[in-house]
C-alpha positions as CSV (number, residue, x, y, z in Angstrom):
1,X,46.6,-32.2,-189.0
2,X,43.8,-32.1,-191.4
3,X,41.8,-30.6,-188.9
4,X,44.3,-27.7,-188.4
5,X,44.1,-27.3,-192.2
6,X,40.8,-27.4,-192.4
7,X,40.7,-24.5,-189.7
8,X,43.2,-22.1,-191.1
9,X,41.5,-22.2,-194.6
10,X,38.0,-21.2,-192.6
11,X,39.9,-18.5,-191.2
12,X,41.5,-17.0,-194.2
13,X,37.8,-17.1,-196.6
14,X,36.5,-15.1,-193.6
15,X,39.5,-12.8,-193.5
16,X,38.9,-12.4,-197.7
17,X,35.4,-11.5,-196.8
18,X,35.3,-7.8,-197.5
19,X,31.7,-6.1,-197.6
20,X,31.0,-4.5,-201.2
21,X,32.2,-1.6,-201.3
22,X,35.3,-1.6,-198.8
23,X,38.8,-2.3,-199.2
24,X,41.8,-4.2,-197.3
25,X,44.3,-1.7,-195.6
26,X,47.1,-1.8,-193.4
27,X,44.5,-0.2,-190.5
28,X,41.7,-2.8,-191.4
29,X,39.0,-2.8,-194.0
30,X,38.0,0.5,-195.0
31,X,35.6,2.2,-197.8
32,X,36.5,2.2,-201.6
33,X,36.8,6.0,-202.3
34,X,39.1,6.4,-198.5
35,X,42.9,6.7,-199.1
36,X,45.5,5.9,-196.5
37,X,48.0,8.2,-196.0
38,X,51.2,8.9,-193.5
39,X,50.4,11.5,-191.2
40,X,53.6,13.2,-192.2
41,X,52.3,13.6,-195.6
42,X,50.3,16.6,-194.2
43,X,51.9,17.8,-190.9
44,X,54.9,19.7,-189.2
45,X,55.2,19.2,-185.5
46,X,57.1,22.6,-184.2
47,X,58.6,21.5,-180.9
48,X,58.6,23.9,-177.6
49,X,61.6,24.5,-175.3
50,X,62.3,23.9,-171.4
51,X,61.5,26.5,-169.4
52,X,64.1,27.5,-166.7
53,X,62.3,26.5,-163.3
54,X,63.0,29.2,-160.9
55,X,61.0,31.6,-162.8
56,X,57.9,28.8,-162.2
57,X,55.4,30.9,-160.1
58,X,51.4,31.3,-159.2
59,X,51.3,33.9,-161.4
60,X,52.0,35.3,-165.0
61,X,51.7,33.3,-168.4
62,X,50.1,29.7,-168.8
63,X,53.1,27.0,-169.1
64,X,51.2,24.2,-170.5
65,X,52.2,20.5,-169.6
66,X,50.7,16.9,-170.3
67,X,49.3,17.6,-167.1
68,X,46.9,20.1,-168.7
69,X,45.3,17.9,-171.0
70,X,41.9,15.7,-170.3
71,X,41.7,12.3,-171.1
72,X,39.0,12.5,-173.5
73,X,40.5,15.9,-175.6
74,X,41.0,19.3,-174.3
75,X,42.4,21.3,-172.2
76,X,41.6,22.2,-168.1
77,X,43.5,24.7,-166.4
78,X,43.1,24.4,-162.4
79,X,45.7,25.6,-159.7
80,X,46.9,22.1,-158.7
81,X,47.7,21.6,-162.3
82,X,49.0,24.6,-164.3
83,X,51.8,26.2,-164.2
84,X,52.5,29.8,-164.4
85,X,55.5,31.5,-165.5
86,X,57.4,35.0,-165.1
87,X,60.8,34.3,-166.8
88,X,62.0,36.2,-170.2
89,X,60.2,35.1,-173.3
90,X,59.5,35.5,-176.7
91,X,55.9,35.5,-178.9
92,X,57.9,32.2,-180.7
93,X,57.4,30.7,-178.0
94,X,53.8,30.7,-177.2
95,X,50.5,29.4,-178.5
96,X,47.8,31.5,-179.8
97,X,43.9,30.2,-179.9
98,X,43.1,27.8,-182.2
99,X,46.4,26.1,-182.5
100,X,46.2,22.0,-182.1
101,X,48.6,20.9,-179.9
102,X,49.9,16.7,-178.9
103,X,51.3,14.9,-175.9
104,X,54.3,14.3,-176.9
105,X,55.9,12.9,-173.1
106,X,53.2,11.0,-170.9
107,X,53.3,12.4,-167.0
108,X,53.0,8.3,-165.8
109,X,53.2,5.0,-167.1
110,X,49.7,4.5,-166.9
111,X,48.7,8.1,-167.9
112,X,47.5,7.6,-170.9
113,X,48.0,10.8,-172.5
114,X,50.3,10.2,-174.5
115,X,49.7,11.5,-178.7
116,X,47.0,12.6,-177.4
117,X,45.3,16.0,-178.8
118,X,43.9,19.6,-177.6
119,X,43.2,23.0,-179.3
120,X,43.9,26.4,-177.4
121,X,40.9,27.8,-176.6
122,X,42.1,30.9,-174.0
123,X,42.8,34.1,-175.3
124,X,45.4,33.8,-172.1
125,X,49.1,33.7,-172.9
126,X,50.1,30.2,-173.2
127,X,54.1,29.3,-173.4
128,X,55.2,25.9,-175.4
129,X,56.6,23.6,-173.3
130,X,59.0,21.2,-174.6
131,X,56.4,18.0,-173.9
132,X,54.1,19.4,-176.1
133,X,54.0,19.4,-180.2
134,X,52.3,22.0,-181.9
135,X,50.9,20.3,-185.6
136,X,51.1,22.8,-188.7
137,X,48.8,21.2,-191.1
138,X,50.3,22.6,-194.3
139,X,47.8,20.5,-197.3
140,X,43.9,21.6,-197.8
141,X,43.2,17.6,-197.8
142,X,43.0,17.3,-194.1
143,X,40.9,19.6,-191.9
144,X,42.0,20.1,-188.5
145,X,39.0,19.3,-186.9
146,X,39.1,15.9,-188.2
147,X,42.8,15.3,-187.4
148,X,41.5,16.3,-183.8
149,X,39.6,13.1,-183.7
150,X,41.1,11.3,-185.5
151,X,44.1,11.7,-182.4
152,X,41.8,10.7,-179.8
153,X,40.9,7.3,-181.9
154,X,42.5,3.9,-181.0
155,X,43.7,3.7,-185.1
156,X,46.4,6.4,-184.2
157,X,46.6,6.1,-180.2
158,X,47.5,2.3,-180.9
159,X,50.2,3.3,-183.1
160,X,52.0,5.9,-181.1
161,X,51.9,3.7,-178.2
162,X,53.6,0.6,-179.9
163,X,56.3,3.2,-181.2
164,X,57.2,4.7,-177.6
165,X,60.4,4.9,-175.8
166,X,61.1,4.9,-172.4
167,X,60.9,2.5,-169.9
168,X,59.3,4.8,-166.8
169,X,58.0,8.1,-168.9
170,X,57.0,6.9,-172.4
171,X,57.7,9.5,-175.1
172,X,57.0,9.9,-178.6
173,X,58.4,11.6,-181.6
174,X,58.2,13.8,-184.6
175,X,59.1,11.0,-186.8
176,X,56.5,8.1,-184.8
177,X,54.0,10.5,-185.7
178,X,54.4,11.3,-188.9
179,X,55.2,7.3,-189.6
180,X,51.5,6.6,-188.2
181,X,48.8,5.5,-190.8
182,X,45.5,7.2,-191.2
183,X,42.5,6.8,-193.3
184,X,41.2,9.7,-194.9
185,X,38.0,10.4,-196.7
186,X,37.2,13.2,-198.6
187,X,36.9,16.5,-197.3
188,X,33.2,17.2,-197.3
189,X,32.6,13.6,-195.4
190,X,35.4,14.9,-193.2
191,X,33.5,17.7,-192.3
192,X,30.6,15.8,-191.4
193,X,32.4,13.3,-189.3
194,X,33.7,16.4,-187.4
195,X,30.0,17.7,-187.1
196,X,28.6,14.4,-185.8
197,X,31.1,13.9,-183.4
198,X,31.5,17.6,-182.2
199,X,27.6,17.2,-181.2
200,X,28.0,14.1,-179.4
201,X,30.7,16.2,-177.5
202,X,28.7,19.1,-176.7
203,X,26.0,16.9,-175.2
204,X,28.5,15.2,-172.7
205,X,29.4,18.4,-172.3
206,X,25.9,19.6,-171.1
207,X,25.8,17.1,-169.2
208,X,29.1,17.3,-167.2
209,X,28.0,21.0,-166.8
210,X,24.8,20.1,-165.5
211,X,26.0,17.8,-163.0
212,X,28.7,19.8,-161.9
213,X,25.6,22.0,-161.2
214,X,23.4,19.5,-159.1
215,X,27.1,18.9,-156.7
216,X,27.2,22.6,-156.4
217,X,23.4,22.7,-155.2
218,X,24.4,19.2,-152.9
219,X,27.1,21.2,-151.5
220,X,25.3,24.4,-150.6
221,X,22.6,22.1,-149.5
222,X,24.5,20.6,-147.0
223,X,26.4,23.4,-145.3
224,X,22.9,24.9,-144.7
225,X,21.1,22.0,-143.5
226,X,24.2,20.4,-141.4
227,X,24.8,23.8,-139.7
228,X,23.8,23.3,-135.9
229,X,20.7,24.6,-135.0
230,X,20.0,25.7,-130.9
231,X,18.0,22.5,-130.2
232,X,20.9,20.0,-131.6
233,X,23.1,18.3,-128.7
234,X,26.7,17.5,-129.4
235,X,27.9,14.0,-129.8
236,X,31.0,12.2,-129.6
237,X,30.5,9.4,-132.4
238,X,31.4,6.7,-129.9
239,X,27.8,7.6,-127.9
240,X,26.1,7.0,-131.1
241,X,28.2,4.2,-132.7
242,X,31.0,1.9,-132.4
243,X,33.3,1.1,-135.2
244,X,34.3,-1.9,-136.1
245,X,36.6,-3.9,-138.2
246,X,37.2,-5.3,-141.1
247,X,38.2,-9.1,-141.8
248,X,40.3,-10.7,-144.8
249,X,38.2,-11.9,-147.5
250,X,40.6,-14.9,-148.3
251,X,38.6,-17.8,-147.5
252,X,35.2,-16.2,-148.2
253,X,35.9,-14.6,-151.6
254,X,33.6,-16.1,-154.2
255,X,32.9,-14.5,-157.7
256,X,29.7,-15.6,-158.1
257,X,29.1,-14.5,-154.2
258,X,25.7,-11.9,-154.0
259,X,27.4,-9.8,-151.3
260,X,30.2,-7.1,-152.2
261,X,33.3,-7.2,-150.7
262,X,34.8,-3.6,-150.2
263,X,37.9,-1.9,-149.5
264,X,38.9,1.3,-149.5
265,X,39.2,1.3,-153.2
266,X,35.7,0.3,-153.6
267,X,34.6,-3.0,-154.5
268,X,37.3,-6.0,-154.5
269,X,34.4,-8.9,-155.1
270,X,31.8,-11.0,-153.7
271,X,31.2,-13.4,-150.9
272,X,28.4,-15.8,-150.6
273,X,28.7,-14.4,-146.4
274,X,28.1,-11.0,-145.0
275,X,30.1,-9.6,-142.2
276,X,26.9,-6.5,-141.6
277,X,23.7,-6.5,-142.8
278,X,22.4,-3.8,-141.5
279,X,22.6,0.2,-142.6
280,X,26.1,1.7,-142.2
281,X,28.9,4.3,-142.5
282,X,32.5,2.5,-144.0
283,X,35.3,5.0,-143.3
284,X,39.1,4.4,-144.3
285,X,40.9,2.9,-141.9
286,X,44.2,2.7,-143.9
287,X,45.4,4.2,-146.9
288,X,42.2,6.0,-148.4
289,X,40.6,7.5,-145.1
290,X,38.8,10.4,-146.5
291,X,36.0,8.6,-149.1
292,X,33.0,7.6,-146.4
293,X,30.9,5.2,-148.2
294,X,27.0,4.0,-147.2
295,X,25.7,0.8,-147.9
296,X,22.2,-0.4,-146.8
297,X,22.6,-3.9,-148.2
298,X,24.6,-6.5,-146.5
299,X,28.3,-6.8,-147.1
300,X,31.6,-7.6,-146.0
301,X,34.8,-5.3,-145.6
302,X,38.2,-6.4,-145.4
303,X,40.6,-4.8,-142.7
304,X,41.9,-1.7,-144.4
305,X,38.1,-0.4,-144.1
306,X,35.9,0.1,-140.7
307,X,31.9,-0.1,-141.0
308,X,29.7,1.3,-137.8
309,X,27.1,-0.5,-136.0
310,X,24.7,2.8,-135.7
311,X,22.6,3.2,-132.9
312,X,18.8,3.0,-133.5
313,X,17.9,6.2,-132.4
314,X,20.6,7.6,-135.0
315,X,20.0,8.0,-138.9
316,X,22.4,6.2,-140.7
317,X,22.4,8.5,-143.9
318,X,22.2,11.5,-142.0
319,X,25.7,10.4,-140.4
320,X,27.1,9.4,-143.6
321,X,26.1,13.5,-144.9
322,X,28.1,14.3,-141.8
323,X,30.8,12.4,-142.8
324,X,31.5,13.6,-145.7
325,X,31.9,17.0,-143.9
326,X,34.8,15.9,-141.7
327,X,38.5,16.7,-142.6
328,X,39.7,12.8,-141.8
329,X,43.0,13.7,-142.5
330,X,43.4,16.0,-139.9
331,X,43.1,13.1,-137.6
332,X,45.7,10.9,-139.4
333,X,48.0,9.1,-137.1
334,X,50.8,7.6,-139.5
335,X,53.9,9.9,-141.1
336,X,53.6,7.4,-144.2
337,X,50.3,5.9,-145.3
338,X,47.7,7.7,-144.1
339,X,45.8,5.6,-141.6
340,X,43.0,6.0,-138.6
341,X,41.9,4.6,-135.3
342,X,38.6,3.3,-134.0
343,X,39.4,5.3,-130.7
344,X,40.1,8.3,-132.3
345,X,36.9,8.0,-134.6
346,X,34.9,7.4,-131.8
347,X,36.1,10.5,-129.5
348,X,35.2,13.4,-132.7
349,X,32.4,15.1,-131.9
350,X,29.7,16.4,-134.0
351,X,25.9,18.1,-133.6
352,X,23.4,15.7,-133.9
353,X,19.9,17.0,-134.3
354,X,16.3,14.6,-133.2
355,X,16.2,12.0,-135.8
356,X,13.1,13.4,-137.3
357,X,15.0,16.3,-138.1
358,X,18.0,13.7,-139.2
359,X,15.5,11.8,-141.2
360,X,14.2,14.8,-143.4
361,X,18.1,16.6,-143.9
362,X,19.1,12.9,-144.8
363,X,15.6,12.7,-147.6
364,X,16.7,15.6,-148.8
365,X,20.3,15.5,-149.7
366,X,19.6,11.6,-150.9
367,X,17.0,13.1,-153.6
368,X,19.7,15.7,-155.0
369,X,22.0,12.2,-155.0
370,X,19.4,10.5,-157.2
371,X,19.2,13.2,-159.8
372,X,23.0,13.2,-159.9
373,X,23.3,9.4,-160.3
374,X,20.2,9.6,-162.8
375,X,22.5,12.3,-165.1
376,X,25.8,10.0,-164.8
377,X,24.3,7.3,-166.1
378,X,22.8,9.3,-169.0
379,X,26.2,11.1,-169.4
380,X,28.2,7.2,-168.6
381,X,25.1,6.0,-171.8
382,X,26.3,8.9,-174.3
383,X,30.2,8.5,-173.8
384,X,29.4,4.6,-175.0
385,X,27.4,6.1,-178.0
386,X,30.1,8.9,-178.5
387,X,32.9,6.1,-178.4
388,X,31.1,3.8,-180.7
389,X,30.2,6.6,-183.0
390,X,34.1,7.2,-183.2
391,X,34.7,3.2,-184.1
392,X,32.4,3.8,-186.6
393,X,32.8,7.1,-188.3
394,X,36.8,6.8,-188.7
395,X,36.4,3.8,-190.7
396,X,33.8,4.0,-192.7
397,X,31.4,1.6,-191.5
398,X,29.0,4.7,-190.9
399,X,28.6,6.7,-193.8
400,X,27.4,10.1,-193.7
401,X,27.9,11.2,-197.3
């Protein structure tokens, strides 16, 4: 018991230990001169309506949903996920540039977009859905731009998510986000948190845009050097491999095995035994069929994947680039999950080239692969700094004024 005493009291000097110059708060230890404020001190969330959906069409105004908004902040509009709309409706009921809009219904459980924030940045019509808040900031002590990330930070993202409803499709409301606590500095330090962290954005930003660049060079890349040429013969891939596969990793599994143990997800763990150990091609066999995956280390799959034992007069990268240009699910043989047989593999036919030429189209596209896995760990490196900048910056324990 003493001990337990002794314990607690160690625990409650190190929770008085405040760092000179911070405070206690409700949302942890913040700087002196930082208030803490409800959201709804500051805020109006104006609420959208539900569009009738026989006037949904591929054409016509932008009807934004949660399903237009990224993860990390902003907005995307693709085909597969935006809705257009030519019903009847009115200039209340649209956005116009500039205008910060929330989450205020996640798409999934695991979604995670819900509270989360986006400004309009098209000049396109865009119609208010009723899933989506639009915040009128109506007091000159919070800027926008701040609020902005201050939405994408686990201090507010915590609390909307502990205040949801809904068991399937979590929601949140006017009143959970105006209840939500916030620390607020003063408007110039504001500013330059906004600055800071807008940079840090724009970087990833380059970067997503510059490897989005280097796929587009893989991809052109690869259509012109996988095109049959007169010399290539044509192959059916059971002449130039045989699949094989997979076993259960039950009895094998070990986590501090040194060989990976895939399945069509990707890795599952590690096994102190390999099933291969040579280069090969791992295709789906059930469930994800279209994600070919090369490995040149030895591994083990389990028996929702098939490797290939490649012949030697075959390059084993050059078939995986040839892989990745197949439509596997045109050769689906289940009506439920999607699934693939080692026959049917085998019998598909492709142009095969002399392995020298194999050898320099495989060098080739596996140098534009290294420049793209250089850039995603720069761009994986600068999220980490961008997210730690965040933890930082949004409670004071970075001060930039």
């Amino acid at each position: 018991m003493r001990r337990d005493v002794g314990n607690e009291k160690k625990r409650n000097q190190t929770m008085d230990k405040i760092k000179k110059g911070y405070k206690r708060t409700e949302i942890g230890a913040l700087p002196d001169d930082w208030e803490v404020k409800k959201l709804g001190e500051f805020i109006t969330i104006k609420g959208g309506i539900a569009f009738t959906s026989h006037y949904f069409s591929d054409k016509g105004p932008i009807l934004i949903t949660p399903g237009n908004f990224k993860l990390n902040g902003g907005l995307y509009f693709k085909q597969k996920n935006t809705k257009r709309y030519l019903g009847p409706y009115s200039s209340k009921m649209t956005f116009k540039s500039g205008d910060l809009l929330i989450v205020m219904t996640d798409l999934t459980p695991d979604c995670n977009l819900l509270g989360k924030p986006a400004f309009v940045e098209t000049q396109e019509i865009v119609l208010h859905n009723q899933r989506i808040g639009k915040i009128l900031v109506h007091d000159n002590v919070i800027s926008t731009k701040y609020l902005y990330w201050l939405m994408l930070s686990p201090l507010y993202l915590n609390q909307i998510k502990d205040k949801a409803t809904g068991s399937t499709v979590r929601h949140t409301s006017n009143s959970s986000v105006y209840s939500s606590i916030i620390p607020l500095p003063s408007l110039p330090e504001q500013k330059a948190i906004t600055e800071v962290l807008s940079d840090a954005d724009n970087l990833i930003q380059t970067f997503e845009k510059c490897i989005a660049k280097k796929c587009l060079i893989k991809q052109g890349a690869m259509q012109k050097l996988l095109t049959p040429k007169e010399d290539w013969e044509v192959k059916k891939l059971g002449e130039i491999l045989k699949v094989k596969h997979g076993k259960s990793q039950k009895d094998i599994e070990d986590r501090n095995g040194q060989y990976p143990i895939l399945g069509t997800g990707g890795l599952m763990g590690y096994a102190n035994q390999f099933l291969y150990n040579r280069e090969s091609v791992l295709i789906g066999r059930k469930g994800t069929i279209d994600k070919p995956r090369y490995m040149d280390i030895p591994f083990w799959t389990v028996d929702t994947l098939f490797y290939t034992e490649i012949f030697k007069y075959v390059s084993p990268k050059y078939l995986f680039y040839k892989f990745l240009q197949i439509d596997w699910y045109s050769y689906n043989e289940a009506s439920g999950v999607p699934s693939l047989n080692a026959k049917t593999i085998e019998n598909i036919e492709i142009p095969l080239p002399p392995l020298e030429q194999q050898t320099h189209i495989a060098t080739i596209l596996s140098d534009i692969d290294n420049e793209i896995e250089a850039l995603e760990k720069k761009l994986a490196k600068y999220k980490q700094i961008k997210q730690g900048l965040m933890q930082n910056l949004l409670t004071g324990k970075l001060r930039l004024i």
